[in-house]
C-alpha positions in Angstrom: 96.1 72.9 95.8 95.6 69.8 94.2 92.0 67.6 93.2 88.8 68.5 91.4 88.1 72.2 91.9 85.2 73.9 90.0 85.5 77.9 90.4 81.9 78.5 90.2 81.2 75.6 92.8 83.8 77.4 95.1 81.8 81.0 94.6 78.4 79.1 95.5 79.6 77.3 98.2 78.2 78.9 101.6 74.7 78.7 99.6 73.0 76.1 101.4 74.2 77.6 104.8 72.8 80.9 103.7 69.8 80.1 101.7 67.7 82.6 102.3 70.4 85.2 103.1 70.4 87.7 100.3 73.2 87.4 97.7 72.3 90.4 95.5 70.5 93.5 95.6 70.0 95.6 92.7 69.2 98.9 93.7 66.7 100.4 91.2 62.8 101.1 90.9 61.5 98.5 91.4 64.6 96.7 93.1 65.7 93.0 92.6 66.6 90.7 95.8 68.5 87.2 94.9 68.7 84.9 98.0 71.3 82.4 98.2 68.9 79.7 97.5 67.5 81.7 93.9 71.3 82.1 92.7 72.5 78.7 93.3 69.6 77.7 91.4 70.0 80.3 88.3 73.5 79.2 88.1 72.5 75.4 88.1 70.0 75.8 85.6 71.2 78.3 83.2 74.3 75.4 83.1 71.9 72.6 82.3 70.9 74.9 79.6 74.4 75.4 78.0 75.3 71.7 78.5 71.7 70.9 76.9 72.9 72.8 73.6 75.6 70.4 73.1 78.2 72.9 74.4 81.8 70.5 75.3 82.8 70.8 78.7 86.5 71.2 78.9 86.2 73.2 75.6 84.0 75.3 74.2 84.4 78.7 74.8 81.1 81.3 75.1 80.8 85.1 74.1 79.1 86.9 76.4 77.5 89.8 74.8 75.4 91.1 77.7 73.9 94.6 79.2 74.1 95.6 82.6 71.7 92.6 84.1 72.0 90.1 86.8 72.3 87.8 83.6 75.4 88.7 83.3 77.3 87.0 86.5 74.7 84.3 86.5 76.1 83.1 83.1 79.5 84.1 83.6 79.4 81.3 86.9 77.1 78.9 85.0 79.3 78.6 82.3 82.4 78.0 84.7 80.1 75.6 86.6 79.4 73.2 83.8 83.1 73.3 82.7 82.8 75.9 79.6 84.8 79.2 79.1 82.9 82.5 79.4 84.3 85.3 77.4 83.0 88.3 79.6 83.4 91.6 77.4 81.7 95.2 77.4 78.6 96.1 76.3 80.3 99.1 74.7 82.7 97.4 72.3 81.3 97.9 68.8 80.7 95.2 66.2 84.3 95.7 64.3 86.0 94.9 68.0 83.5 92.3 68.5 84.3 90.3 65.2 87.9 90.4 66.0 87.4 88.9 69.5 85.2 86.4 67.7 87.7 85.4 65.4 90.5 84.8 68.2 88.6 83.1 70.6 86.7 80.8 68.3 83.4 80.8 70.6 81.0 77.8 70.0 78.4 80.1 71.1 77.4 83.7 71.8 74.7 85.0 74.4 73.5 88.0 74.3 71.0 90.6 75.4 68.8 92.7 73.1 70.5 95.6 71.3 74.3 94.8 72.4 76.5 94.8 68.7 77.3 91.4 67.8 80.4 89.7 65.8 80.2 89.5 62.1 80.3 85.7 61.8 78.4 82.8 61.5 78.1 81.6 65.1 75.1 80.0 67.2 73.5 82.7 69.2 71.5 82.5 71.9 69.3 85.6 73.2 69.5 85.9 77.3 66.6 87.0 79.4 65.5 86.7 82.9 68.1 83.8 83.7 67.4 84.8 87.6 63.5 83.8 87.0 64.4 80.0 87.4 61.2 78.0 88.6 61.9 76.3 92.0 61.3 72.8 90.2 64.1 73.5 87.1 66.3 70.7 86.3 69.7 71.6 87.9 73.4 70.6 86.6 76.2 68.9 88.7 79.2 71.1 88.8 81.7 69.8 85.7 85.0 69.3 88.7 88.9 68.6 87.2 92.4 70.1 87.5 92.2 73.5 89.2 95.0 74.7 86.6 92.4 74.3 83.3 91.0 77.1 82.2 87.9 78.8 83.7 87.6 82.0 81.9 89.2 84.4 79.5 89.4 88.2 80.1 90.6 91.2 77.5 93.5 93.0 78.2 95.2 95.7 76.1 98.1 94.5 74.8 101.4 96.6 74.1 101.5 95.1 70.6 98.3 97.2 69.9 95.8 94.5 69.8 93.4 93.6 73.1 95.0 90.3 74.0 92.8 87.3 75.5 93.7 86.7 78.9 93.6 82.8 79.8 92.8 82.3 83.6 92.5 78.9 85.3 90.0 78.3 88.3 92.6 78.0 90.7 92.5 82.1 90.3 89.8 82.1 92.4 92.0 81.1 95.4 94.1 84.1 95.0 90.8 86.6 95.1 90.9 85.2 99.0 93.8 86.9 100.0 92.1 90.2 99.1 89.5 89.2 101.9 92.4 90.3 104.6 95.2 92.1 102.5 92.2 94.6 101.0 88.7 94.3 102.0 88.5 93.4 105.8 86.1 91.6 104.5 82.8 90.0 106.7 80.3 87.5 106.0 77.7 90.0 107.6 79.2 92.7 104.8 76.5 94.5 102.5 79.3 95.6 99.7 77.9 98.5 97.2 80.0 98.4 94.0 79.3 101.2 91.7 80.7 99.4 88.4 78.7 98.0 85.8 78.4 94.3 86.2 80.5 93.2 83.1 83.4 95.1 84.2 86.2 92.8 85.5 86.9 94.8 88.6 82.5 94.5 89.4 82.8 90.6 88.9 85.5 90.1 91.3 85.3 92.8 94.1 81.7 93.7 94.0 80.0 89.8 93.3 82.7 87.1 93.2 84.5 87.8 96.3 81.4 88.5 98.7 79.3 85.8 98.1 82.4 83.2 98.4 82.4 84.5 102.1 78.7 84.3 102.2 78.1 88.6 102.3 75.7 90.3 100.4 76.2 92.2 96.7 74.7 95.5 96.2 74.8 96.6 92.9 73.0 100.2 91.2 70.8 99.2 88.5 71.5 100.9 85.0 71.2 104.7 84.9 71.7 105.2 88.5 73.8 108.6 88.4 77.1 108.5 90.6 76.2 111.3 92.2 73.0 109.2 93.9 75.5 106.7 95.1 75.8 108.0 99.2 72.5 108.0 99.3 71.7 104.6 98.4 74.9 103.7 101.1 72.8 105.0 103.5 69.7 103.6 103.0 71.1 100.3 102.0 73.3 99.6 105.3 76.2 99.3 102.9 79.4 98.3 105.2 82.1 98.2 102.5 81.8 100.7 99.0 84.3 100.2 96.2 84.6 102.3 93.1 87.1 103.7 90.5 89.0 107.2 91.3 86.6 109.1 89.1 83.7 107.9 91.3 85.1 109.3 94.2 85.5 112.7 92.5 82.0 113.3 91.5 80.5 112.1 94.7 82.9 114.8 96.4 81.4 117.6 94.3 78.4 117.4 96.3 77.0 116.8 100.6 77.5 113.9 101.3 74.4 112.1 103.7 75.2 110.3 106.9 76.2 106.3 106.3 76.7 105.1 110.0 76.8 101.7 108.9 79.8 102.4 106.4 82.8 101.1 107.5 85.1 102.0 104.7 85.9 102.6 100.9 88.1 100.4 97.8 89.3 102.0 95.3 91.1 100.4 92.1 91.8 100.9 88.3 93.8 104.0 89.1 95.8 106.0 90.9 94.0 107.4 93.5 94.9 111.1 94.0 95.9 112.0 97.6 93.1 114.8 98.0 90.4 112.7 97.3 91.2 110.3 99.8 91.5 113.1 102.4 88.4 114.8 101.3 86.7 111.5 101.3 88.2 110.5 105.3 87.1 114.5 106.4 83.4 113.7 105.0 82.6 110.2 105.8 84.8 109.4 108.7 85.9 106.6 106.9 89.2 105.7 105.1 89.1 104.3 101.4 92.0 101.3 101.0 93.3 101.5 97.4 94.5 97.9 95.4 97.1 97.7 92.5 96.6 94.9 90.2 96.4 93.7 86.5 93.9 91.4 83.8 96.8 89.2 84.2 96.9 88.8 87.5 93.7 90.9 89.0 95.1 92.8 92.6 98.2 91.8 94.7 99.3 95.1 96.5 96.8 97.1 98.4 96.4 98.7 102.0 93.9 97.2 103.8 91.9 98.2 107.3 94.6 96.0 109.2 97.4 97.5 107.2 96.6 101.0 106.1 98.9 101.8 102.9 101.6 104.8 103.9 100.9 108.0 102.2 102.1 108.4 98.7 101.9 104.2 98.4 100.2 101.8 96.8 100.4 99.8 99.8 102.1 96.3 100.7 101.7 92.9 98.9 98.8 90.9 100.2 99.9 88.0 102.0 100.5 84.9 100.7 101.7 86.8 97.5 105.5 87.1 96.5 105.8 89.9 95.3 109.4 91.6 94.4 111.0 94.9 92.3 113.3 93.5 89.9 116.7 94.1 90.7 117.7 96.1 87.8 114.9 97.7 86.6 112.8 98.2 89.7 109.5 96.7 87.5 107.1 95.4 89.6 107.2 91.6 89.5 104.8 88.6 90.9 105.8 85.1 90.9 104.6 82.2 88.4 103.8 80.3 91.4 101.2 83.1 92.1 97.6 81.0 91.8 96.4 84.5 90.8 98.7 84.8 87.5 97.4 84.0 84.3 97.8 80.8 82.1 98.7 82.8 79.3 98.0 85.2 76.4 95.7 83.3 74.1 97.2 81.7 71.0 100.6 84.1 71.4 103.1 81.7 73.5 106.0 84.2 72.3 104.4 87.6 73.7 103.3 85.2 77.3 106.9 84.3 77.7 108.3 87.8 76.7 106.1 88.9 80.1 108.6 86.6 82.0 112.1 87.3 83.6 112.8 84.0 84.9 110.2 82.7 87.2 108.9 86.5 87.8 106.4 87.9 85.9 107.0 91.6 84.6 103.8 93.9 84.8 105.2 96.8 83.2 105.0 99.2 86.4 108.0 100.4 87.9 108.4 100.6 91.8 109.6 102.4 94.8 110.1 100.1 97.9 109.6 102.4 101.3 112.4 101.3 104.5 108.6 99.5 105.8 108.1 97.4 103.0 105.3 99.3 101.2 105.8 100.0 97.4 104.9 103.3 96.0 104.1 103.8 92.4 106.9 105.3 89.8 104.9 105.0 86.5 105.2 102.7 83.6 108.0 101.2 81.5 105.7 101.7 78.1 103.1 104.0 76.8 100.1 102.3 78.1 97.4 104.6 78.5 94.5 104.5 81.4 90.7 105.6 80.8 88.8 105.8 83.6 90.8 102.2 85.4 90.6 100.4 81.9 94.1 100.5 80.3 94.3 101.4 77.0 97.2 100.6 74.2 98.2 103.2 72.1 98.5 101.6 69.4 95.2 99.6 69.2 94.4 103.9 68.6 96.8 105.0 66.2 96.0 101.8 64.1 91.8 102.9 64.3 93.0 106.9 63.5 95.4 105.8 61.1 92.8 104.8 58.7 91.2 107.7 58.3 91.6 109.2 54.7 92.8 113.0 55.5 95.5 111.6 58.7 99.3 111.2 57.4 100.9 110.0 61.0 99.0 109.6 64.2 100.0 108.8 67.7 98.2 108.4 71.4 99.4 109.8 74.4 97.8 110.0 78.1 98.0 113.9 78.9 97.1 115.0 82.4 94.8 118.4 82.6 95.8 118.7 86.0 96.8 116.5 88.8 94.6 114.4 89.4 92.7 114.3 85.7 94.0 112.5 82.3 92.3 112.0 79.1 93.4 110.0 76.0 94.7 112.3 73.2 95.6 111.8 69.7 98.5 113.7 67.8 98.3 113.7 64.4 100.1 114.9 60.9 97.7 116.2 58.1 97.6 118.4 55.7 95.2 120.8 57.0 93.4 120.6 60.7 90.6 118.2 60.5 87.1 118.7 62.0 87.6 117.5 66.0 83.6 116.2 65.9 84.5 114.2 62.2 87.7 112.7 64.0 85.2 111.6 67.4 82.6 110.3 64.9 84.8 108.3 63.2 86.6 107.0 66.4 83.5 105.9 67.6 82.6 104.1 64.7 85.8 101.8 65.2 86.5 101.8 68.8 84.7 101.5 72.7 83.7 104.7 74.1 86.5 104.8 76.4 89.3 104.0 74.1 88.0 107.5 72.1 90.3 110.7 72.2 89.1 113.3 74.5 92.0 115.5 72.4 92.8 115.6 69.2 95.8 117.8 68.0 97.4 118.3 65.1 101.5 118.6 64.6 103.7 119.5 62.1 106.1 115.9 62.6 105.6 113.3 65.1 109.0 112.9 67.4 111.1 110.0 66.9 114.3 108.6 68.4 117.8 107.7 66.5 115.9 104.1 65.9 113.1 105.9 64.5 110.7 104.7 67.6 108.0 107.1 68.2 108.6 109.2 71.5 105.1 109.7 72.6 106.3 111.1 76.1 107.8 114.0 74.2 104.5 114.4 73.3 103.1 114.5 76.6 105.7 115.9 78.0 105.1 119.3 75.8 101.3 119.5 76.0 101.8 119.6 79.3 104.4 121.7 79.5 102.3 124.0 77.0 99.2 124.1 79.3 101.2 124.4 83.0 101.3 120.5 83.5 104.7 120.1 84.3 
């Protein structure tokens, strides 16, 4: 595309047509109801707000240190919407991950909510509350417009290096979220969408709030504490036409009878790999199929079945279209091309490690791929030892750097290590002189690192296995725990 584009300005853009349409529902006791009309003007004013801090449009970069809130998108878009970067991270990340994030991404200003850990440095802070309670007379911003390739936003991925990297994305990304609308979501102005993530998860901010209201649908989000296993009940008595949700959601809802949900028309599922059963289980229950969506930080989702184009068995579907998507001749890595408005700008202040990513004009995910005689792509696994926790992937090494700091641990390295089929948890083989205390090793764990990027296992070994190059082998290590507990 070319011209001024503002990405928030895009999202908000069928607001005036649907003022009093409702843009968000947050299911909870008592629940909270955002019209079209009450966003727009959240956005606008919490932006007037930033710029009226001094904040640099085209520049300055903002930490967002939020709880599970409507705050949370409502700055995430106002900061796009008067030209500034939002840093979106998780509530769960402790104040040592925090400080390093700080420290790379320079921000000239964090906001946060009460009792979310904060960075270790001396930067501005300003405490959020009740941005959604914006007085109909509020002075509004104009929305900051420019070169659709500048950046809009930064995300954290894991990095193979070991450190999270900070993923640069430019507005124009926005675009590519609207070839999910067919190539994933069937997706309807008149859709009520329940999302069952948090709201300052990546995959919550796209599918469950950025997406709908850019067609003009409604967001239906569980407020905090809502159990998973309440979920299908609130479909039901929320109309909810469209429901998406990680793999592990899927599985507890199973676990239990499931209520009627005539108006559900069918499920998403990303993050992971959706085991086969569930899908079956979930089709026999509800009547309706759930269309599954393989993606990245770097480049959010670009293969996926959809309700048009239902993904083969076995598959991860067929690249949206309007994406180029290819295997890579020699390697059979999945690949997406730089041309992609979807793809990243980069890896924040590490131009080498960016370009490493890149074959040429293709981009390298690190996934390898089967393509079926149809043209759908089924999933082989992955060309390094990145780990997944719960659809957040997870670097080894980021781990075995935390556990390797601990006084009484010699060697230590993290593995992915399925219990059965369609379960995996995060372990962590180490060398010590004696077995250590498994609650000492959590405790200190959790002390360094989010409570998804903890060990479920810890295990100690006599030697850690290494190849003629002295690289650690930690599929060898997976390999025979599973073979040791019947996971082969």
């Amino acid at each position: 595309m070319s011209g001024p584009f503002n990405m928030a300005a895009y999202v908000l853009a069928q607001a005036a047509a649907r003022a009093d349409h409702p843009a968000l529902c947050v299911l909870g006791d008592p629940p909270l109801s955002l019209t079209y009309a009450a966003l727009d003007r959240a956005v606008r004013a919490t932006a007037l707000m930033l710029l009226d801090r001094g904040l640099k449009p085209g520049h300055d970069r903002v930490l967002m240190r939020l709880g599970n809130t409507p705050d949370f998108p409502i700055l995430y878009l106002a900061c796009i919407y008067a030209g500034l970067i939002p840093v979106p991270t998780s509530s769960q990340l402790t104040a040592h991950e925090v400080t390093k994030i700080a420290a790379q991404t320079m921000p000239a200003l964090v906001a946060h909510g009460p009792g979310i850990s904060l960075p270790d440095q001396n930067v501005p802070l300003w405490p959020v509350t009740d941005l959604h309670n914006v007085t109909a007379t509020a002075p509004l911003a104009a929305p900051q417009m420019g070169d659709p390739d500048r950046p809009a936003y930064i995300i954290y991925t894991s990095g193979t290096s070991g450190q999270p990297r900070a993923v640069v994305h430019a507005h124009r990304a926005i675009l590519a979220r609207r070839m999910m609308w067919d190539g994933w979501y069937g997706l309807r102005q008149t859709d009520r969408v329940l999302h069952a993530g948090a709201f300052n998860w990546t995959y919550t901010l796209g599918t469950g709030l950025m997406d709908p209201w850019s067609i003009g649908a409604t967001a239906l989000i569980p407020a905090p504490g809502i159990d998973a296993v309440d979920l299908p009940m609130l479909l039901a008595t929320h109309r909810a036409t469209i429901f998406a949700a990680a793999p592990g959601v899927y599985r507890r809802i199973l676990r239990r009878p499931l209520p009627a949900m005539p108006h559900l028309r069918h499920g998403l599922s990303a993050g992971e790999k959706l085991p086969q059963h569930l899908r079956e289980d979930w089709l026999s229950k509800t009547g309706t199929p759930v269309h599954e969506a393989y993606g990245m930080s770097e480049c959010s989702t670009f293969i996926s079945g959809s309700p048009d184009r239902p993904a083969p068995p076995d598959t991860l579907g067929f690249p949206q279209p309007g994406r180029r998507v290819q295997l890579m001749p020699d390697t059979r890595v999945i690949a997406v091309h730089r041309s992609d408005p979807g793809l990243m700008l980069g890896y924040l202040g590490h131009p080498a490690e960016t370009a490493a990513k890149f074959d040429g004009d293709w981009f390298l995910t690190g996934d390898i791929g089967a393509q079926t005689p149809d043209g759908a792509i089924a999933y082989a696994g992955r060309a390094d030892d990145m780990m997944n926790a719960g659809g957040t992937r997870v670097s080894p090494i980021e781990v075995e750097e935390t556990l390797s700091q601990h006084d009484q641990i010699i060697e230590v390295a993290a593995a992915e290590v399925r219990l059965r089929t369609d379960l995996s948890l995060i372990a962590a083989f180490y060398v010590a002189d004696k077995l250590i205390d498994e609650k000492s090793l959590t405790a200190y764990a959790a002390s360094r690192l989010a409570d998804y990027k903890i060990p479920r296992l810890f295990v100690r070994v006599d030697h850690l296995p290494r190849g003629t190059n002295n690289k650690l082998l930690r599929h060898v290590l997976r390999q025979n725990w599973e073979a040791a507990h019947g996971q082969t």
